[in-house]
BALOBA-1460 file (C-alpha; in Angstrom, 3 decimals):
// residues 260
<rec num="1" residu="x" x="36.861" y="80.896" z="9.691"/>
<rec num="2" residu="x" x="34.239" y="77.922" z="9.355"/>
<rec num="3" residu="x" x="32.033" y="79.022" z="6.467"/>
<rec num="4" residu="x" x="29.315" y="75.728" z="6.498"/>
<rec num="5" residu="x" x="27.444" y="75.092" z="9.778"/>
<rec num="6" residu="x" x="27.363" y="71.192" z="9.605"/>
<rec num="7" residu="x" x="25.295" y="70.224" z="12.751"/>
<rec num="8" residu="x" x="21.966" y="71.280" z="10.789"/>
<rec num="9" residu="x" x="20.475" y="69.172" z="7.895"/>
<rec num="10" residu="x" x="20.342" y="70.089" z="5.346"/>
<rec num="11" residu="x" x="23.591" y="71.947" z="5.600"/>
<rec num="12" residu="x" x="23.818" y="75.795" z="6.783"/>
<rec num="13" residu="x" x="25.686" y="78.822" z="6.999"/>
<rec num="14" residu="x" x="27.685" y="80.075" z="9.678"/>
<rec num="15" residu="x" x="27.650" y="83.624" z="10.195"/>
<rec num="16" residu="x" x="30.839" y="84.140" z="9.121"/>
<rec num="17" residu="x" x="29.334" y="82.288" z="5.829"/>
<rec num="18" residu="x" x="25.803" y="84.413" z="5.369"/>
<rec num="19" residu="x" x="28.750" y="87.258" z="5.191"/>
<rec num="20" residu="x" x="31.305" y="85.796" z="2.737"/>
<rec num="21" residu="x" x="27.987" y="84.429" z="0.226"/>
<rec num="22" residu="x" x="26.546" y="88.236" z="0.427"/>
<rec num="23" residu="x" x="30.016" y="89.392" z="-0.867"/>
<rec num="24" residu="x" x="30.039" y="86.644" z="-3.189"/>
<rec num="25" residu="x" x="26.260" y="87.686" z="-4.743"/>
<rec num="26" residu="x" x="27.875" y="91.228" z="-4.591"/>
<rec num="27" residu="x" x="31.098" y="90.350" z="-6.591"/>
<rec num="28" residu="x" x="28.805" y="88.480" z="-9.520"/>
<rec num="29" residu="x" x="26.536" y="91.465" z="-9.765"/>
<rec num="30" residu="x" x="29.353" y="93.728" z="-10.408"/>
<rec num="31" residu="x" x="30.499" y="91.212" z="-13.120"/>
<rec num="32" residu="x" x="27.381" y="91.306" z="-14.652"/>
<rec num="33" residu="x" x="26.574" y="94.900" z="-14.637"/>
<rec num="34" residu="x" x="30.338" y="95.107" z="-15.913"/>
<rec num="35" residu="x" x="30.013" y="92.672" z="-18.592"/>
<rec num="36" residu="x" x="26.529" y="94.586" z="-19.838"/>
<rec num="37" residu="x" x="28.347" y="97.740" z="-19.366"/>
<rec num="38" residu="x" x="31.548" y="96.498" z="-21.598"/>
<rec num="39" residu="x" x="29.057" y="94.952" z="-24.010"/>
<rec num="40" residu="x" x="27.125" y="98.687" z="-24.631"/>
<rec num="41" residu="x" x="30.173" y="99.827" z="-26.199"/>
<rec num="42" residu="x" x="30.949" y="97.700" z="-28.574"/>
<rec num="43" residu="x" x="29.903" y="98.369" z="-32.633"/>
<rec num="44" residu="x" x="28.461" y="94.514" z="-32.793"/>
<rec num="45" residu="x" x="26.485" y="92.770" z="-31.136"/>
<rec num="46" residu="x" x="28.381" y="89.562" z="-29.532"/>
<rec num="47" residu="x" x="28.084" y="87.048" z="-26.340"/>
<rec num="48" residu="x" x="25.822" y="84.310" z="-25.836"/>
<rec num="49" residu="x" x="22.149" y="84.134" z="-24.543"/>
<rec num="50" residu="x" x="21.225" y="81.279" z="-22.462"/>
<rec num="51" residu="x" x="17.940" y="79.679" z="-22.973"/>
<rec num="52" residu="x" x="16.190" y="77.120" z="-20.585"/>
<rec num="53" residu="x" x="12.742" y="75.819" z="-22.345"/>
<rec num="54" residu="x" x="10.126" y="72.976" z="-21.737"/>
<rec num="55" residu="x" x="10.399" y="70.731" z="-24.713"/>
<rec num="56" residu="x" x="6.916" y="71.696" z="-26.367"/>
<rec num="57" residu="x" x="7.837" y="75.174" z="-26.415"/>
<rec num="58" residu="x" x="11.635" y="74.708" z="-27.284"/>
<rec num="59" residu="x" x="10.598" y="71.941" z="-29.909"/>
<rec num="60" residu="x" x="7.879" y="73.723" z="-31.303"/>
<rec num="61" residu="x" x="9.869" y="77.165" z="-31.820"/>
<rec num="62" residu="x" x="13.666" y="77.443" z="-31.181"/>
<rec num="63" residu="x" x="14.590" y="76.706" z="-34.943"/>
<rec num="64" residu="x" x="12.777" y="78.512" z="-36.171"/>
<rec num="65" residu="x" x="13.830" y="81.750" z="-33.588"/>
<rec num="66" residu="x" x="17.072" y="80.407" z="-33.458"/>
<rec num="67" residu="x" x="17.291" y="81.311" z="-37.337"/>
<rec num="68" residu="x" x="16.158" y="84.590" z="-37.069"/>
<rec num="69" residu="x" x="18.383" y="85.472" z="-34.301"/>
<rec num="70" residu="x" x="21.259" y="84.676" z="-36.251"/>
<rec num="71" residu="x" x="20.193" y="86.807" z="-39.087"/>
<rec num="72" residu="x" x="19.761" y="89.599" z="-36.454"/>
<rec num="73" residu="x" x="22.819" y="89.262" z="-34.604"/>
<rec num="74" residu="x" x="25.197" y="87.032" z="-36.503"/>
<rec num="75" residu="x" x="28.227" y="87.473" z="-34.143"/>
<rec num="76" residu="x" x="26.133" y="86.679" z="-31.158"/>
<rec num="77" residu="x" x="24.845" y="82.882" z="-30.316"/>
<rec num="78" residu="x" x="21.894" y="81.548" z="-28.542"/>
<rec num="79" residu="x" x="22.374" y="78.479" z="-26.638"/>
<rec num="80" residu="x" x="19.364" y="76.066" z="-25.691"/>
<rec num="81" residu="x" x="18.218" y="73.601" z="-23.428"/>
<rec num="82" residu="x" x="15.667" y="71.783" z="-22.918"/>
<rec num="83" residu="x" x="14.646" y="70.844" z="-19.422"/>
<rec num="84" residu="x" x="11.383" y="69.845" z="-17.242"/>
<rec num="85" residu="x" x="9.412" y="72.626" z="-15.936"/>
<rec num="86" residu="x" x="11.214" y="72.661" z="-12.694"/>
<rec num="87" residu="x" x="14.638" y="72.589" z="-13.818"/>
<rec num="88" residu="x" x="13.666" y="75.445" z="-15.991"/>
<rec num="89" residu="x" x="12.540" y="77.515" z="-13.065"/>
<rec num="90" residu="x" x="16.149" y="76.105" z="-11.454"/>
<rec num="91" residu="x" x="18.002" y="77.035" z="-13.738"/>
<rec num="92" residu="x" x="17.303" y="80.654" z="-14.423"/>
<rec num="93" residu="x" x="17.515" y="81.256" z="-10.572"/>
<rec num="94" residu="x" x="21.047" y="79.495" z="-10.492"/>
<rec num="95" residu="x" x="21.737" y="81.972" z="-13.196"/>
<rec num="96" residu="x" x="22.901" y="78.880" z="-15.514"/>
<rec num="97" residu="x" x="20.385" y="80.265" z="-17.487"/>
<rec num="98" residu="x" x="19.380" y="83.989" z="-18.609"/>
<rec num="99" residu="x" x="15.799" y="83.274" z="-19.957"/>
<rec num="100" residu="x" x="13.361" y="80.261" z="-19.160"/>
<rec num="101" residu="x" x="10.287" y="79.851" z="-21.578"/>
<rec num="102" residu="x" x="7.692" y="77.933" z="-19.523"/>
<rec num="103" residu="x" x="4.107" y="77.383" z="-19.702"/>
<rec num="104" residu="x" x="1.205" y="77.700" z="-16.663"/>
<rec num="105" residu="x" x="4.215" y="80.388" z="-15.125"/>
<rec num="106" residu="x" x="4.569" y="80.715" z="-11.485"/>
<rec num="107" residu="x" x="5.193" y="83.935" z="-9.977"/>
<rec num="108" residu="x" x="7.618" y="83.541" z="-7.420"/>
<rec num="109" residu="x" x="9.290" y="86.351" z="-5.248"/>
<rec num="110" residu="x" x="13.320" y="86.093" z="-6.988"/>
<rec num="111" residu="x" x="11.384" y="85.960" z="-10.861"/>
<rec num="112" residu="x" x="9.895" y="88.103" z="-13.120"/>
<rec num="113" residu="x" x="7.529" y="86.797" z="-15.470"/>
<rec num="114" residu="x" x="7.230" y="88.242" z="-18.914"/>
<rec num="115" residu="x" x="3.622" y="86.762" z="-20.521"/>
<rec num="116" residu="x" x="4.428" y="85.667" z="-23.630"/>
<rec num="117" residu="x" x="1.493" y="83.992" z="-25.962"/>
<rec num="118" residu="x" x="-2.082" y="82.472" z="-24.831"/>
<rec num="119" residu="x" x="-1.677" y="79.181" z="-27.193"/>
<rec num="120" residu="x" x="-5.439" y="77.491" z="-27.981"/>
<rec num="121" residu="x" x="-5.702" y="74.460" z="-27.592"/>
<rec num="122" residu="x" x="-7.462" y="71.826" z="-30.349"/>
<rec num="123" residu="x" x="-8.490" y="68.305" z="-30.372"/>
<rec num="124" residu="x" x="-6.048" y="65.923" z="-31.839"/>
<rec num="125" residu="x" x="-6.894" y="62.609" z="-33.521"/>
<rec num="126" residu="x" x="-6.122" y="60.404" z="-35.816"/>
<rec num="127" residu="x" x="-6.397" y="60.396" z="-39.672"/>
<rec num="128" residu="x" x="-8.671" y="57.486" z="-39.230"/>
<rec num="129" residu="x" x="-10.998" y="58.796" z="-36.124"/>
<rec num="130" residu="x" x="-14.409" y="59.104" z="-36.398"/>
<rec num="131" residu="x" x="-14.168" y="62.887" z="-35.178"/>
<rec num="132" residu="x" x="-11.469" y="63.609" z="-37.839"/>
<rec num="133" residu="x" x="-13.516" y="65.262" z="-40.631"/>
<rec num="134" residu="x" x="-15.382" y="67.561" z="-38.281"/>
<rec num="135" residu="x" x="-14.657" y="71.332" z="-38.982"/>
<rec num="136" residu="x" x="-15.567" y="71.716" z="-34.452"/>
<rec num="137" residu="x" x="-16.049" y="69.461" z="-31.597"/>
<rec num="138" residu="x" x="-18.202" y="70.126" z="-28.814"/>
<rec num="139" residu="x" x="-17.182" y="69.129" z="-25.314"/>
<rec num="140" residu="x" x="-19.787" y="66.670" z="-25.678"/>
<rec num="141" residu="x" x="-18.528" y="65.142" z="-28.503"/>
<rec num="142" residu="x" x="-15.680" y="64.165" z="-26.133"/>
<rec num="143" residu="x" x="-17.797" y="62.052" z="-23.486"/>
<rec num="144" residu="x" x="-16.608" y="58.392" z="-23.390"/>
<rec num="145" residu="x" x="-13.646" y="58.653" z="-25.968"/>
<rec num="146" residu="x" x="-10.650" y="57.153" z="-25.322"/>
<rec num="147" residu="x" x="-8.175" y="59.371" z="-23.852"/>
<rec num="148" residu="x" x="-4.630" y="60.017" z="-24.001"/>
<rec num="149" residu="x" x="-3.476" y="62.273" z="-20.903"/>
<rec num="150" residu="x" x="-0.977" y="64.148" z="-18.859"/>
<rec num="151" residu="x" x="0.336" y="62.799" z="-15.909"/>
<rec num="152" residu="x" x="-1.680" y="64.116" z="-13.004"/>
<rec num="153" residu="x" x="1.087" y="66.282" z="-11.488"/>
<rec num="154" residu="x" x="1.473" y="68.148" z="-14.427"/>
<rec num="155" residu="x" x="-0.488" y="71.344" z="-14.426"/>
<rec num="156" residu="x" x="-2.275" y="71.065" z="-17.612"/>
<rec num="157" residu="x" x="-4.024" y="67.848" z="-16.517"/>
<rec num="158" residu="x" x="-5.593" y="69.700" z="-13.846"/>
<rec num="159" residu="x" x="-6.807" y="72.485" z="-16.280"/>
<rec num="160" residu="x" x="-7.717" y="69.938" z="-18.444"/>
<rec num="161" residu="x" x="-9.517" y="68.006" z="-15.784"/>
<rec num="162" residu="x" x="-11.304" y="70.720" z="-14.571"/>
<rec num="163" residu="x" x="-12.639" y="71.702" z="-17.884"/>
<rec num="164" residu="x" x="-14.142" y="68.177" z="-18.034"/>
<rec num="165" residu="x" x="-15.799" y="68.418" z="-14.819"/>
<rec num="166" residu="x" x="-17.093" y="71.915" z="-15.642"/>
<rec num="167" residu="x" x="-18.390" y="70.469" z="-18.921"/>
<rec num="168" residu="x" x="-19.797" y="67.048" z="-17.771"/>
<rec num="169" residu="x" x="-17.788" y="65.410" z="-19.993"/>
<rec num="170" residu="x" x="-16.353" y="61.837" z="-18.679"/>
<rec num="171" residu="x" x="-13.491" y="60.692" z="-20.713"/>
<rec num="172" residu="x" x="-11.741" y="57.316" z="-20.762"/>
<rec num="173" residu="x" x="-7.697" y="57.903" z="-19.124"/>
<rec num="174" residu="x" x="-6.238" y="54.833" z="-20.996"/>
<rec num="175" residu="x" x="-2.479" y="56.652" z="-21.215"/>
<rec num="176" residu="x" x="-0.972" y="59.078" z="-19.738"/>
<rec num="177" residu="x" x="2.892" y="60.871" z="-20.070"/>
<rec num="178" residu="x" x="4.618" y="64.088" z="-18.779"/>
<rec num="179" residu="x" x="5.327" y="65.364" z="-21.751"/>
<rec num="180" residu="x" x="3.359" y="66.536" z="-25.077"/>
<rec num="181" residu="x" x="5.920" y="64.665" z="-27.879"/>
<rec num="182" residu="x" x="4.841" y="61.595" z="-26.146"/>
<rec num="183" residu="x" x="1.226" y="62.083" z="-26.186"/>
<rec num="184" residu="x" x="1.200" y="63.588" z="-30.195"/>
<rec num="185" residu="x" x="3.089" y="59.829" z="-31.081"/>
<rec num="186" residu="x" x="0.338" y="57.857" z="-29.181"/>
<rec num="187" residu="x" x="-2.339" y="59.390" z="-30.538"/>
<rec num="188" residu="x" x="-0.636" y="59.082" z="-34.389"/>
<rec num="189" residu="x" x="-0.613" y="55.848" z="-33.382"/>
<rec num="190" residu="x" x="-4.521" y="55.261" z="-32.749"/>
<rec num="191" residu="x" x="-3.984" y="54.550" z="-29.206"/>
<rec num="192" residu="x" x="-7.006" y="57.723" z="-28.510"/>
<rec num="193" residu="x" x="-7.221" y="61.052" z="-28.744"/>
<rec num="194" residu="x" x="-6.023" y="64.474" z="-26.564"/>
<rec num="195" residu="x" x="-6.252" y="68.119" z="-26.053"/>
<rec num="196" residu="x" x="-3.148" y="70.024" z="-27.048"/>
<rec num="197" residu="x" x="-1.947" y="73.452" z="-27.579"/>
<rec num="198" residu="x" x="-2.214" y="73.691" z="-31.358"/>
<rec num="199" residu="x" x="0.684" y="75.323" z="-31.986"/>
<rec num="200" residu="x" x="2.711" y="71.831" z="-30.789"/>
<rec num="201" residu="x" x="1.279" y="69.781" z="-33.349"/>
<rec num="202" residu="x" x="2.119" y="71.813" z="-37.176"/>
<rec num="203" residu="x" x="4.592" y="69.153" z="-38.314"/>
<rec num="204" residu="x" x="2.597" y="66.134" z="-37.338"/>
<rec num="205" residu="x" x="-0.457" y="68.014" z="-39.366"/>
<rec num="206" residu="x" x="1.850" y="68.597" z="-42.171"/>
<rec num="207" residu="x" x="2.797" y="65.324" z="-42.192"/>
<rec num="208" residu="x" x="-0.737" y="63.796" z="-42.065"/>
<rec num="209" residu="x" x="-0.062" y="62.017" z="-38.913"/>
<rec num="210" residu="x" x="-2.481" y="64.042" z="-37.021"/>
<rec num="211" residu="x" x="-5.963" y="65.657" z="-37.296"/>
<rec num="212" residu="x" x="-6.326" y="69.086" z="-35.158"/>
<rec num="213" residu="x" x="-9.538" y="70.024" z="-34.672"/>
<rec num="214" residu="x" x="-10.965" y="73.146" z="-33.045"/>
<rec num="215" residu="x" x="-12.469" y="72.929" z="-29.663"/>
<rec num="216" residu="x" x="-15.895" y="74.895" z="-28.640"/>
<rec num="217" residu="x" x="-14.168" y="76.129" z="-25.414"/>
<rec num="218" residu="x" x="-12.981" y="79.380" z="-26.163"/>
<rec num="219" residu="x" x="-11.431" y="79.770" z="-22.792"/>
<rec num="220" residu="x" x="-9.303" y="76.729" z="-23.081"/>
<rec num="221" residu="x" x="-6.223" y="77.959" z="-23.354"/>
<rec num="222" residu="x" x="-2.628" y="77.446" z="-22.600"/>
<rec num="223" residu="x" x="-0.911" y="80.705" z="-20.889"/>
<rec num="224" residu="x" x="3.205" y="80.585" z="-21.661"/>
<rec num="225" residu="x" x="5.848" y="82.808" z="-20.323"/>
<rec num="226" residu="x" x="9.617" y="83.820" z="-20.184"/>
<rec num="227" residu="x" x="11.128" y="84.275" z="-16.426"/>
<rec num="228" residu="x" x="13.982" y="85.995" z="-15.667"/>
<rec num="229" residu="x" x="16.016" y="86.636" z="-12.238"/>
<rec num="230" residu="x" x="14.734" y="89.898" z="-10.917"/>
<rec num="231" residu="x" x="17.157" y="92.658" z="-11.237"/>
<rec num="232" residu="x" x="18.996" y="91.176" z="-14.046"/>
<rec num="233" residu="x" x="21.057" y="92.681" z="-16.263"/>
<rec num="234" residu="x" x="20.887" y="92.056" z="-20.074"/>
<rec num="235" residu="x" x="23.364" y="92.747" z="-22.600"/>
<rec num="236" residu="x" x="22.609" y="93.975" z="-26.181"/>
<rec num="237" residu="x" x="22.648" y="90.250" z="-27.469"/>
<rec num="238" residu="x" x="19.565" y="89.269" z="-24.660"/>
<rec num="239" residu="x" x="17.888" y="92.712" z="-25.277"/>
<rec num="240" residu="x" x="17.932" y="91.706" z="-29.102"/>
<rec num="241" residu="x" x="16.596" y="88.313" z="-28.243"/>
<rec num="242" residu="x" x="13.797" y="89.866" z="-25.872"/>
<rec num="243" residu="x" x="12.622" y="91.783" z="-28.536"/>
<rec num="244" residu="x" x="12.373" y="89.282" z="-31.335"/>
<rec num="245" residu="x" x="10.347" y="87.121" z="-29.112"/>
<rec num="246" residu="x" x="8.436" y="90.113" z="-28.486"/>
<rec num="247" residu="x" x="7.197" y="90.263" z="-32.061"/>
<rec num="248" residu="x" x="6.020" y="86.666" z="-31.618"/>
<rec num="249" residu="x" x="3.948" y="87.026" z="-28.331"/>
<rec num="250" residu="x" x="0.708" y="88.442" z="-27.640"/>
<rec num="251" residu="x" x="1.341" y="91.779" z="-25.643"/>
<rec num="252" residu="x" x="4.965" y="91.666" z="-24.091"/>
<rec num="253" residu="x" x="6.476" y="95.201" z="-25.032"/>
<rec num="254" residu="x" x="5.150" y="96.606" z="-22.299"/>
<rec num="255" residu="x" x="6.567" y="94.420" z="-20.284"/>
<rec num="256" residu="x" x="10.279" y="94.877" z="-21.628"/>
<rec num="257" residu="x" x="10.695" y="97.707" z="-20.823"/>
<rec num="258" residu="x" x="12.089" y="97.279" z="-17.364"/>
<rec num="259" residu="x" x="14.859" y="94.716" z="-18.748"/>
<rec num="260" residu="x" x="16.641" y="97.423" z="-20.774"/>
């Protein structure tokens, strides 16, 4: 029986096909729940969890969770990798993926969305700045400066640019990337300043390659989250993993409950 309709673009499903893929999302559920099932009776704690992350967030803290995961559950492994926020979203709903840790998280109708931490976000500068030895920066104090930004399809350029607007602050765009690690180097590099999530920048700090300084805009903030596929099924070594992460977010326990 013909399986792929190939008169439509893009490509379809027959009939015959819609019938075969619905036994073929069947079969991999009953894997899954099998696997999980398998997996509860077992003394240790073993498999592998599958993590897709944005860099700033997979950068910033999958060492250091990494380490603690393996103290936790030494005969189970976490694997990681770091994508762009779409092909995180991708790949947890191809199921290459079990968890996605994303920031600005979309609810979509095939997700669930666990909110994870509410990151502030400081000014950054360098060691040389004029701003550098303030202990707070007023949006004001940001009119005219020299700006490194996010490229404008990213969504935290559009928070960030309506903040701005909201403030009456005018800044001068004279860079702009799609990605934070980018942005941290330019400004360590005295090409301007940015507003980042302050969390992203402790080893620059440490190093003395940047200057974080708090913002007077409470409300700036960025939201992150983890996204699973609805309905799925975790086994011991992702419930462990859940709940460590728990202990490092803002209110998720609630929210665990249903992946159990």
């Amino acid at each position: 029986m013909q399986l792929l309709d190939r008169s439509t673009r893009p490509l379809g499903l027959t009939p015959g096909g819609k019938l075969y893929a619905e036994l073929c999302r069947d079969v991999l559920r009953r894997e899954e729940d099998f696997t999980a099932s398998l997996d509860e009776i077992k003394a240790e704690v073993e498999g592998t969890v599958r993590v897709a992350s944005i860099y700033s967030i997979g950068l910033s803290e999958m060492s250091r969770l990494r380490e603690e995961f393996t103290k936790l559950c030494p005969g189970a492994q976490l694997h990681v990798e770091y994508l762009r926020p779409d092909k995180v979203y991708e790949a947890v709903i191809e199921d290459q993926a079990d968890l996605g840790f994303i920031s600005y998280p979309e609810h979509r109708r095939d997700l669930t969305v666990i909110p994870w931490r509410e990151e502030r976000m400081t000014v950054a500068v360098y060691p040389a700045h004029e701003l550098a030895g303030r202990e707070m920066v007023l949006p004001k104090d940001l009119d005219g400066q020299d700006f490194i930004a996010f490229d404008e399809e990213v969504t935290i350029r559009r928070e960030l640019d309506r903040f701005f607007k909201d403030s009456g602050v005018a800044v001068s765009v004279v860079m702009q990337f799609d990605n934070i690690q980018s942005i941290k180097e330019a400004v360590a590099l005295g090409s301007g300043i940015s507003i980042l999530p302050e969390r992203t920048m402790h080893a620059e700090v440490d190093q003395g390659r940047l200057v974080s300084i708090p913002l007077h805009a409470p409300e700036l903030v960025r939201p992150t989250g983890i996204i699973h596929r609805k309905k799925k099924k975790f086994a011991k070594a992702g419930r462990e993993f859940l709940s460590l992460v728990a202990a490092t977010g803002d209110s998720m326990e609630a929210e665990l409950v249903g992946t159990s």
